[in-house]
PyMOL Python script that loads the backbone (N, CA, C, O; Angstrom):
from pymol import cmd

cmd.read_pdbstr("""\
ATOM      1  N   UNK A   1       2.545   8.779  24.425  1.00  0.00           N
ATOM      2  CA  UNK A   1       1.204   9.126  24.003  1.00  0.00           C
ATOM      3  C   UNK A   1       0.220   8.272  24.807  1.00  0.00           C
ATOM      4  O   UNK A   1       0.324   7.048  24.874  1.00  0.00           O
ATOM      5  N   UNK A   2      -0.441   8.759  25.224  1.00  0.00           N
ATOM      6  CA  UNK A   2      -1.761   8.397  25.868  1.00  0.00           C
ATOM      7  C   UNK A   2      -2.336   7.390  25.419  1.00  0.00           C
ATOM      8  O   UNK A   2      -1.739   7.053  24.397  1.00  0.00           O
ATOM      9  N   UNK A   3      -3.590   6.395  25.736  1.00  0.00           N
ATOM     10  CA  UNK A   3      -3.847   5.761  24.937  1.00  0.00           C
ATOM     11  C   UNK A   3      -5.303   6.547  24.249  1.00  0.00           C
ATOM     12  O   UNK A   3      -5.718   6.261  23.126  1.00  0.00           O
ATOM     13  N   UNK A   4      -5.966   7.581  25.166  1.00  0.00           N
ATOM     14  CA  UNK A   4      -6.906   8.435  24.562  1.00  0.00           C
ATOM     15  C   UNK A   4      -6.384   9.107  23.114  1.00  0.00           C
ATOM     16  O   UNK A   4      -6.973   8.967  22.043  1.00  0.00           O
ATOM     17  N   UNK A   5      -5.039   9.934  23.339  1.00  0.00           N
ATOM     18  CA  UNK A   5      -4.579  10.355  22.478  1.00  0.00           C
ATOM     19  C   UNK A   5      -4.379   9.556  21.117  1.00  0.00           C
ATOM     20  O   UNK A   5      -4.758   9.898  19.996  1.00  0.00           O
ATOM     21  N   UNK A   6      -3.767   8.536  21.450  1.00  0.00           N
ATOM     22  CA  UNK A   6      -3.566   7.497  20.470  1.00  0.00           C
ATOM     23  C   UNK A   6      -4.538   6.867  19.441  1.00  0.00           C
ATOM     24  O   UNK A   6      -4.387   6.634  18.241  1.00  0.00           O
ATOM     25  N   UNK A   7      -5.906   6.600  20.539  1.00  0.00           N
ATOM     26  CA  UNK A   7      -6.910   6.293  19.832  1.00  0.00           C
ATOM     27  C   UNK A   7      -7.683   7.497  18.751  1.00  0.00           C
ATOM     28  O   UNK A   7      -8.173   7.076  17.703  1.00  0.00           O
ATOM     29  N   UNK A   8      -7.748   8.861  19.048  1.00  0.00           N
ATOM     30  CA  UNK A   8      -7.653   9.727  18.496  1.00  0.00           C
ATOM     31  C   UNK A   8      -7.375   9.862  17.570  1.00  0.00           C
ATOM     32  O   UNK A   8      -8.057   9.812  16.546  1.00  0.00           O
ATOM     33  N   UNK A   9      -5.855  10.153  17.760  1.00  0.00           N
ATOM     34  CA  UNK A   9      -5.112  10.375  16.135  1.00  0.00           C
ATOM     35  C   UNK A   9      -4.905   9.314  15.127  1.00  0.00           C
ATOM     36  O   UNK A   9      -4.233   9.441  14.104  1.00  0.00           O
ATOM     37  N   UNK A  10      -5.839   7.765  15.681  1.00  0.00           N
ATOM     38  CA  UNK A  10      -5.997   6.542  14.581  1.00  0.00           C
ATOM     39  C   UNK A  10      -7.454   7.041  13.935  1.00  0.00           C
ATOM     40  O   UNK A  10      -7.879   6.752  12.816  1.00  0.00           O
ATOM     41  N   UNK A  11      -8.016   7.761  14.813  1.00  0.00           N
ATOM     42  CA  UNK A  11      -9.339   7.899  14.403  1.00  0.00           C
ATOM     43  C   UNK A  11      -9.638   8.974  13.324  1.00  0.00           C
ATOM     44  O   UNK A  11     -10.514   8.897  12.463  1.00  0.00           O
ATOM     45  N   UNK A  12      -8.644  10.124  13.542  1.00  0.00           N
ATOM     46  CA  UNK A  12      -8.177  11.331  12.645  1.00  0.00           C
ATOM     47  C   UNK A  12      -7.909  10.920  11.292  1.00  0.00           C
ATOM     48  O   UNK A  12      -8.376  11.293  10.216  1.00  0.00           O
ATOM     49  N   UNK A  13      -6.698   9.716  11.729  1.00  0.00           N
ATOM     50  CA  UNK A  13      -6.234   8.872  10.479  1.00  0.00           C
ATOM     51  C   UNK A  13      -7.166   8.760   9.147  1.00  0.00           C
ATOM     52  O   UNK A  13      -7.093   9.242   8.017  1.00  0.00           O
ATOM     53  N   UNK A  14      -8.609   7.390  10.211  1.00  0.00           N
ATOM     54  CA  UNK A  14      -8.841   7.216   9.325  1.00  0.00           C
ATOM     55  C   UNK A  14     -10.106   8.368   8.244  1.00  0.00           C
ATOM     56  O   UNK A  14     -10.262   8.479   7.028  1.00  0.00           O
ATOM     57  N   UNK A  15     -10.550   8.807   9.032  1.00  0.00           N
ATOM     58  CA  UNK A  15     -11.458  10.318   8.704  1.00  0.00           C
ATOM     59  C   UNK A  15     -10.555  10.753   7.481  1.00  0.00           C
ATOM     60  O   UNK A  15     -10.971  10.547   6.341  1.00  0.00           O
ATOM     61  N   UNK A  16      -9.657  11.190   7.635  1.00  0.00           N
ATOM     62  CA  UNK A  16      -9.231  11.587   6.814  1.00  0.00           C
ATOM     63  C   UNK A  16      -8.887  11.015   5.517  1.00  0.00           C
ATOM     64  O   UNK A  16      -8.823  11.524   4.398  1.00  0.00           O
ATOM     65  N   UNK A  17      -8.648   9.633   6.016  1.00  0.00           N
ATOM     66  CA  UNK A  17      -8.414   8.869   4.332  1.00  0.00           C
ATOM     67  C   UNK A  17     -10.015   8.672   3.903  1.00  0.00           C
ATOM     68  O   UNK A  17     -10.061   8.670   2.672  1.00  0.00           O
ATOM     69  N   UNK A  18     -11.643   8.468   4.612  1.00  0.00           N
ATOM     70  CA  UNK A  18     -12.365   8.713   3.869  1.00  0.00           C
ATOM     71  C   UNK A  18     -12.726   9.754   3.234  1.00  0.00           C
ATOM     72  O   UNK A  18     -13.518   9.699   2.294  1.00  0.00           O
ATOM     73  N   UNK A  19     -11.969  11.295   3.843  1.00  0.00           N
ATOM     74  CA  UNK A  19     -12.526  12.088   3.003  1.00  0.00           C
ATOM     75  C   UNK A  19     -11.643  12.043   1.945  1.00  0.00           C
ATOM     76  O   UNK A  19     -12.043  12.528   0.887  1.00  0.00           O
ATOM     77  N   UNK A  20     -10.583  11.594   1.983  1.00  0.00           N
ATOM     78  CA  UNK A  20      -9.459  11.656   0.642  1.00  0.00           C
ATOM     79  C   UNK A  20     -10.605  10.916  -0.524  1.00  0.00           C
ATOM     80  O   UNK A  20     -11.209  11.408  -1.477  1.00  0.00           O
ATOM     81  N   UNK A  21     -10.574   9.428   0.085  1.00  0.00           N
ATOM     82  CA  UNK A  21     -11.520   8.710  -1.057  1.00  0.00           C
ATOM     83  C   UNK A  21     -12.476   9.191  -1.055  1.00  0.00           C
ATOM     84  O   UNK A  21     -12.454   9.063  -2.280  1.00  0.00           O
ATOM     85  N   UNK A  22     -13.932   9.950  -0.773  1.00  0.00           N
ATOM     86  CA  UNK A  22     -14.935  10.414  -1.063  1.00  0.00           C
ATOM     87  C   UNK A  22     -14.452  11.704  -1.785  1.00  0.00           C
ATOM     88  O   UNK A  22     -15.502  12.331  -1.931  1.00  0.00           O
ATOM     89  N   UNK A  23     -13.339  12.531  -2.375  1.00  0.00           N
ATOM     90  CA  UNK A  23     -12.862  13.410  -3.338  1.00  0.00           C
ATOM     91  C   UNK A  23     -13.241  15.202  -2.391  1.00  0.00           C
ATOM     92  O   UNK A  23     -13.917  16.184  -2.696  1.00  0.00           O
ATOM     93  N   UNK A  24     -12.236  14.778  -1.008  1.00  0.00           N
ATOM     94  CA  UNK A  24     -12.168  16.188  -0.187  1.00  0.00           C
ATOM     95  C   UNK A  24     -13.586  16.961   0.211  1.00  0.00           C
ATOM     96  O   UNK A  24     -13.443  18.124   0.588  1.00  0.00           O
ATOM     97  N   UNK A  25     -14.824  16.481   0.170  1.00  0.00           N
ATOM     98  CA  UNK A  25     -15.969  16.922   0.007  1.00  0.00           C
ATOM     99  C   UNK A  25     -15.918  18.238   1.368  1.00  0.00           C
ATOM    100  O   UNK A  25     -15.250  17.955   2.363  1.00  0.00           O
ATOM    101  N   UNK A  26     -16.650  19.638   1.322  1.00  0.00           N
ATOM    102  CA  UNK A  26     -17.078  20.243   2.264  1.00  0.00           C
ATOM    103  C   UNK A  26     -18.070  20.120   3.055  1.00  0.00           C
ATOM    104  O   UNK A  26     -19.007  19.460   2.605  1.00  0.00           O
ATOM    105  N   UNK A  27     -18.196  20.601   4.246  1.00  0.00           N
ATOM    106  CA  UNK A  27     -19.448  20.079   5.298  1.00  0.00           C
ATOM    107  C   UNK A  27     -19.103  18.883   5.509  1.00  0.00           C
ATOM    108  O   UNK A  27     -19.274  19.947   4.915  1.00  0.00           O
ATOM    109  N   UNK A  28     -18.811  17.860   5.700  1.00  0.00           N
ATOM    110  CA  UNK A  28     -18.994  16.427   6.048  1.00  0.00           C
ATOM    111  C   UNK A  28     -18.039  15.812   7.193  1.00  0.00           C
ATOM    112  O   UNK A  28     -17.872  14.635   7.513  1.00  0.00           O
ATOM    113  N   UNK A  29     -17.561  16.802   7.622  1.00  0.00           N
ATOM    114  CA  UNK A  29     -16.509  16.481   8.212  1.00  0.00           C
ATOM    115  C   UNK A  29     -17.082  15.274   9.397  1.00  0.00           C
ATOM    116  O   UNK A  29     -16.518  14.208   9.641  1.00  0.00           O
ATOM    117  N   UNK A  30     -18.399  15.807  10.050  1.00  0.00           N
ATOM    118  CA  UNK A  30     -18.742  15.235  11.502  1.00  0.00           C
ATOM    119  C   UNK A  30     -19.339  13.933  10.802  1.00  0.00           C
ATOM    120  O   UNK A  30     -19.826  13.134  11.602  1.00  0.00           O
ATOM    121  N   UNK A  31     -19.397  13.538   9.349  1.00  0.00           N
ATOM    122  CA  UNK A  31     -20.052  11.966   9.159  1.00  0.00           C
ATOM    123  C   UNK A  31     -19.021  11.073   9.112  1.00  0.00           C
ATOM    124  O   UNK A  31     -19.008   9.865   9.347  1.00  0.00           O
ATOM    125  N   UNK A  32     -17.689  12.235   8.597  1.00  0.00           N
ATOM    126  CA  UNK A  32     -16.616  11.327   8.241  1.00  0.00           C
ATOM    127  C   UNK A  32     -15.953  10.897   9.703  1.00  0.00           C
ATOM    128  O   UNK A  32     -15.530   9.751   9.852  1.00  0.00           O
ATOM    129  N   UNK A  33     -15.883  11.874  10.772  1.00  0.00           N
ATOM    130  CA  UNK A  33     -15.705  11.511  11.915  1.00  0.00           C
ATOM    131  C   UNK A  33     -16.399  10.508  12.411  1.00  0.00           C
ATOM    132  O   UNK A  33     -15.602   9.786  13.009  1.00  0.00           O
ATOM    133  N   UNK A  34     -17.606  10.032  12.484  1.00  0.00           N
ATOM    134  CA  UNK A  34     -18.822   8.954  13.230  1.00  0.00           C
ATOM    135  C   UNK A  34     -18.207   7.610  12.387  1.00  0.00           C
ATOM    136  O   UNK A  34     -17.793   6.547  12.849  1.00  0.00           O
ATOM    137  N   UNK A  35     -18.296   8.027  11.084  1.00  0.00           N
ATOM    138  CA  UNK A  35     -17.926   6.463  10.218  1.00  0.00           C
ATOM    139  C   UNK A  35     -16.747   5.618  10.866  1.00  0.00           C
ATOM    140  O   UNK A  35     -16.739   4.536  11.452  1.00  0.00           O
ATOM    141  N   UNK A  36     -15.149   7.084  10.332  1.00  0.00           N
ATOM    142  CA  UNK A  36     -14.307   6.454  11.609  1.00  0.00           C
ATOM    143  C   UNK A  36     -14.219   5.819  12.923  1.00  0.00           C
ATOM    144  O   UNK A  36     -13.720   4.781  13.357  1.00  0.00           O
ATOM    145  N   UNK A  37     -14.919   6.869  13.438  1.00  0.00           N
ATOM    146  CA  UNK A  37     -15.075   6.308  15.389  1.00  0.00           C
ATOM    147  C   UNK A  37     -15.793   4.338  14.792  1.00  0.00           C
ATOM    148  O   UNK A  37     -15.252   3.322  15.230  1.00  0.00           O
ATOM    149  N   UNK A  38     -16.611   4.305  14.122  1.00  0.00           N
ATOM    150  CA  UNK A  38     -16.970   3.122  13.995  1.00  0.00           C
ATOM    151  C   UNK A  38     -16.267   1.946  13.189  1.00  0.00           C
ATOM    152  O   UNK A  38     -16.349   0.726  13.334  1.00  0.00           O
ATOM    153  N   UNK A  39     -15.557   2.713  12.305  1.00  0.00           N
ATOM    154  CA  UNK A  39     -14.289   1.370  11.663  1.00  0.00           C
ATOM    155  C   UNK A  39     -13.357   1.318  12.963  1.00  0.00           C
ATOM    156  O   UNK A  39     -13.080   0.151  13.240  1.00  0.00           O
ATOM    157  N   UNK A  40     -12.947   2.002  13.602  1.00  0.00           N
ATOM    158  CA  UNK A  40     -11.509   1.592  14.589  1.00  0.00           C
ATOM    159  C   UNK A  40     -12.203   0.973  15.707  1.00  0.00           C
ATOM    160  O   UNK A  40     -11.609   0.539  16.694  1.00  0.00           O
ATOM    161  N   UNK A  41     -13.605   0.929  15.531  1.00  0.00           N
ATOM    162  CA  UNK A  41     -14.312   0.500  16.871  1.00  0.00           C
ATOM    163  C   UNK A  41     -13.965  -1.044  16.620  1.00  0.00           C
ATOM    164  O   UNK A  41     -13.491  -1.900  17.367  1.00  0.00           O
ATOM    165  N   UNK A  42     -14.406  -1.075  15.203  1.00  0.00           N
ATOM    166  CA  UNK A  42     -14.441  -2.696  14.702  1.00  0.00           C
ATOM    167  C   UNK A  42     -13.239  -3.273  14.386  1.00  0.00           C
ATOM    168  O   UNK A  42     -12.863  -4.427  14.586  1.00  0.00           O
ATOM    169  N   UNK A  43     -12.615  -2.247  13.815  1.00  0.00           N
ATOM    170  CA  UNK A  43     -11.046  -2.906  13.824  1.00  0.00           C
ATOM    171  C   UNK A  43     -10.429  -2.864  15.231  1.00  0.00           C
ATOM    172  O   UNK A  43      -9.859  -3.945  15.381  1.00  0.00           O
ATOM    173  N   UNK A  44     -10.325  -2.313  16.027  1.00  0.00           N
ATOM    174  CA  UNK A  44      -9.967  -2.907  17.339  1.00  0.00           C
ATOM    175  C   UNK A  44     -10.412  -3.848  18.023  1.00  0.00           C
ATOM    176  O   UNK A  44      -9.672  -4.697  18.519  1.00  0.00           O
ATOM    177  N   UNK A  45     -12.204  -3.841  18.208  1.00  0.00           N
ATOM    178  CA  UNK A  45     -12.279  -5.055  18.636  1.00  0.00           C
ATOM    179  C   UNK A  45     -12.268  -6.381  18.125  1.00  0.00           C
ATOM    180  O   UNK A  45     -12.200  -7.336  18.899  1.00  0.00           O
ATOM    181  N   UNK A  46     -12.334  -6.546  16.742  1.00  0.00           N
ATOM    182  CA  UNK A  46     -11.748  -7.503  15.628  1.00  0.00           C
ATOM    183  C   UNK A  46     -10.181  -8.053  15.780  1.00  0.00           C
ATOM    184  O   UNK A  46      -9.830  -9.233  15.779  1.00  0.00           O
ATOM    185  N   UNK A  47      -9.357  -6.899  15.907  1.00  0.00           N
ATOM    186  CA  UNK A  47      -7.861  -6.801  16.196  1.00  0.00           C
ATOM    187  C   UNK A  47      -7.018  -6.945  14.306  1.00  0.00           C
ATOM    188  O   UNK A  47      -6.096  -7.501  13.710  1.00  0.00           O
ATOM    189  N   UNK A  48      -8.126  -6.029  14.105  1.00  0.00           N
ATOM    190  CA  UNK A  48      -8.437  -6.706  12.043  1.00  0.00           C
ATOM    191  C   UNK A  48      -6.985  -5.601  12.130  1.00  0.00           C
ATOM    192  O   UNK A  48      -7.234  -4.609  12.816  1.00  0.00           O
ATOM    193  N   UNK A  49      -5.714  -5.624  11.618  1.00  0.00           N
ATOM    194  CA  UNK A  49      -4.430  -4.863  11.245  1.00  0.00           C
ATOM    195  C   UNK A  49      -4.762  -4.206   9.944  1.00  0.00           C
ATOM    196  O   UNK A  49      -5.497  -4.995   9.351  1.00  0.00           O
ATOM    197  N   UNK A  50      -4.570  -3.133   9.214  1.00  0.00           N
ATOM    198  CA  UNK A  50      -4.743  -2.223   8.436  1.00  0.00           C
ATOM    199  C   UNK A  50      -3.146  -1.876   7.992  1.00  0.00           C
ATOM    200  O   UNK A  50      -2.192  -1.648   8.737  1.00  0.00           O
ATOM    201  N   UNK A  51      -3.189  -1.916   6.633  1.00  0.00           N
ATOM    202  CA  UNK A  51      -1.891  -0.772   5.312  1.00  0.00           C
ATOM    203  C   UNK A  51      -2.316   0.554   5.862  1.00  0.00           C
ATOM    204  O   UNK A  51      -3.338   0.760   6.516  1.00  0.00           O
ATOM    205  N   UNK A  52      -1.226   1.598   5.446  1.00  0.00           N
ATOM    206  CA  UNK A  52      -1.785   2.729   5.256  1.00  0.00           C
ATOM    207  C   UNK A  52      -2.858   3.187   4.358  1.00  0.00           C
ATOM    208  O   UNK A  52      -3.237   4.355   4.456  1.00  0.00           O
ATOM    209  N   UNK A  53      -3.481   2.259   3.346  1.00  0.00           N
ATOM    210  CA  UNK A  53      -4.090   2.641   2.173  1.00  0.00           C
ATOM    211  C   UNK A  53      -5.905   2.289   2.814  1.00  0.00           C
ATOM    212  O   UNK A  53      -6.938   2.622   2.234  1.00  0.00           O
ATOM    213  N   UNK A  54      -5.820   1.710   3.839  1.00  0.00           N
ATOM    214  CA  UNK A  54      -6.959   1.365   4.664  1.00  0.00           C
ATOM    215  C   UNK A  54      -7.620  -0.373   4.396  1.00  0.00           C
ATOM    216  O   UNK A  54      -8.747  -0.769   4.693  1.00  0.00           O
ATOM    217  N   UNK A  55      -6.475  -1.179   3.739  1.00  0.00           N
ATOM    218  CA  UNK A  55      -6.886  -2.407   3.193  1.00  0.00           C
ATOM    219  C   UNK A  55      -5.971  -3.501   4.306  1.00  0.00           C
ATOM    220  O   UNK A  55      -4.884  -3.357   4.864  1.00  0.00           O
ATOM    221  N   UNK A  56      -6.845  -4.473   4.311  1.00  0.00           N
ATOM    222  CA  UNK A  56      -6.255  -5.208   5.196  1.00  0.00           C
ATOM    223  C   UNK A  56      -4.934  -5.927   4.531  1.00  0.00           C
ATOM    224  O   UNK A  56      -4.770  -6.204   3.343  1.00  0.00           O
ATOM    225  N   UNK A  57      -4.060  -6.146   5.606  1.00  0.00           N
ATOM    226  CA  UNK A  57      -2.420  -7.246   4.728  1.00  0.00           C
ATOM    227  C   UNK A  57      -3.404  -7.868   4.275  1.00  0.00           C
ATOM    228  O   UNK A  57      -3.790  -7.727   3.115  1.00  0.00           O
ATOM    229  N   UNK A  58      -4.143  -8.919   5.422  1.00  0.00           N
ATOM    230  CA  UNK A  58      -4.211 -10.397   4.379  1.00  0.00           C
ATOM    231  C   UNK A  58      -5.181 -10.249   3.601  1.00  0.00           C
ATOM    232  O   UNK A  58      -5.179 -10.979   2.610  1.00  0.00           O
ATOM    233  N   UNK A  59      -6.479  -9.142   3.793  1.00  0.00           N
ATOM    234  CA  UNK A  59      -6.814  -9.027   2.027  1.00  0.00           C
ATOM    235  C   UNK A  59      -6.149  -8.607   0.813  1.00  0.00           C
ATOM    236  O   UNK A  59      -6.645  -8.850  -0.287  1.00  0.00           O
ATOM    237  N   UNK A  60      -5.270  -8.113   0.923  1.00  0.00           N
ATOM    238  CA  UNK A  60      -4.287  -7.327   0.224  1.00  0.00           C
ATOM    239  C   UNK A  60      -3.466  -8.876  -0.568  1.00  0.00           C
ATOM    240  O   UNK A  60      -3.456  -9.258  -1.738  1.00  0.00           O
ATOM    241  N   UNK A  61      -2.935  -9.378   0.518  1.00  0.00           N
ATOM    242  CA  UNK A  61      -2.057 -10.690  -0.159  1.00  0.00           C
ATOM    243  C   UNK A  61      -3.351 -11.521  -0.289  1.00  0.00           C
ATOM    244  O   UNK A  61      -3.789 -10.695  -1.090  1.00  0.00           O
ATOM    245  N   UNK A  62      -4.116 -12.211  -0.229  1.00  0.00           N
ATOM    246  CA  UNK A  62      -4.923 -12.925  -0.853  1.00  0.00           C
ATOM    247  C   UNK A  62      -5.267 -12.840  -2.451  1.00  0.00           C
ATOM    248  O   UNK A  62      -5.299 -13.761  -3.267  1.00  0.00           O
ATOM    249  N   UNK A  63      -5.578 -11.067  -2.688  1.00  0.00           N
ATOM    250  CA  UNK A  63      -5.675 -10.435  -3.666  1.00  0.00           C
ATOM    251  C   UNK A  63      -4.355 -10.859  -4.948  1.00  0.00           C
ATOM    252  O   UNK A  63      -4.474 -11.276  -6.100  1.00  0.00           O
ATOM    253  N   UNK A  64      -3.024 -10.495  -4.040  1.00  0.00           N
ATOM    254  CA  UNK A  64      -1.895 -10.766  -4.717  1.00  0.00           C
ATOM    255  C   UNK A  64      -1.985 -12.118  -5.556  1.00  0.00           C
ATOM    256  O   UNK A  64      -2.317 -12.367  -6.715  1.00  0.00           O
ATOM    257  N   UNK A  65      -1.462 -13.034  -4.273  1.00  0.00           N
ATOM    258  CA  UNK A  65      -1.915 -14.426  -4.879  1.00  0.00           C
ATOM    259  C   UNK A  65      -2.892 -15.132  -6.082  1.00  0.00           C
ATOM    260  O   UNK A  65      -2.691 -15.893  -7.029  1.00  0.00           O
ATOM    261  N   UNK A  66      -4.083 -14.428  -5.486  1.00  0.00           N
ATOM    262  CA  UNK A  66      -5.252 -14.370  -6.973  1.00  0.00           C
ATOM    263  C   UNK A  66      -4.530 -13.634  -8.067  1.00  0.00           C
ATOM    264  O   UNK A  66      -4.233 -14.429  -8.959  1.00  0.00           O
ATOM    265  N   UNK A  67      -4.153 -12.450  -8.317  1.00  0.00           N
ATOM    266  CA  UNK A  67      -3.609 -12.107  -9.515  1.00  0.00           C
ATOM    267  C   UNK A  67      -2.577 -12.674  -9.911  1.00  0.00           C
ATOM    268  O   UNK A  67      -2.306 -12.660 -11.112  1.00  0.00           O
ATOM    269  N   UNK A  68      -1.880 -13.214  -9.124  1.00  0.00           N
ATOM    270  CA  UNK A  68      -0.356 -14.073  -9.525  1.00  0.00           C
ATOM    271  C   UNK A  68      -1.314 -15.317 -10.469  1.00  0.00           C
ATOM    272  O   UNK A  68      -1.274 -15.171 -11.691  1.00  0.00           O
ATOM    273  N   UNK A  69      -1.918 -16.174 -10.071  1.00  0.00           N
ATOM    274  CA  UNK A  69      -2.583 -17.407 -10.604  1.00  0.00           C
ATOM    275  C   UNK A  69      -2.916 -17.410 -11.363  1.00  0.00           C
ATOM    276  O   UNK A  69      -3.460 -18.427 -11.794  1.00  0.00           O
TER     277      UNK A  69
END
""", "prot")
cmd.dss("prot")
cmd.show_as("cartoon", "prot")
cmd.util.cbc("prot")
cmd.orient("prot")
């Protein structure tokens, strides 16, 4: 895979999990696209790693830890 391609279908990715969490909305497709292009912009140049659920590990385990305590 390309790295155009690649970047793409991270970008598809995440579009799609905001429209999951915003509850499948119609029409919106091209905001949910721009938002994306701009989280993978920041998470790449950040190098910030992402769950599938769109939450970072180490916010995720920080979180853990706090509820363990």
């Amino acid at each position: 895979m390309q790295q155009d391609d690649k970047t793409q279908h991270e970008i598809r990715k995440i579009a799609y999990a905001l429209w999951l969490k915003e509850g499948q909305p119609e029409g919106r497709d091209r905001e949910h696209w721009e938002a994306a292009k701009e989280i993978w912009a920041f998470r790449s140049h950040n190098h910030v790693l992402e769950d599938d659920d769109g939450s970072s590990g180490t916010a995720k385990k920080r979180k853990q830890e706090s509820d363990a305590a």
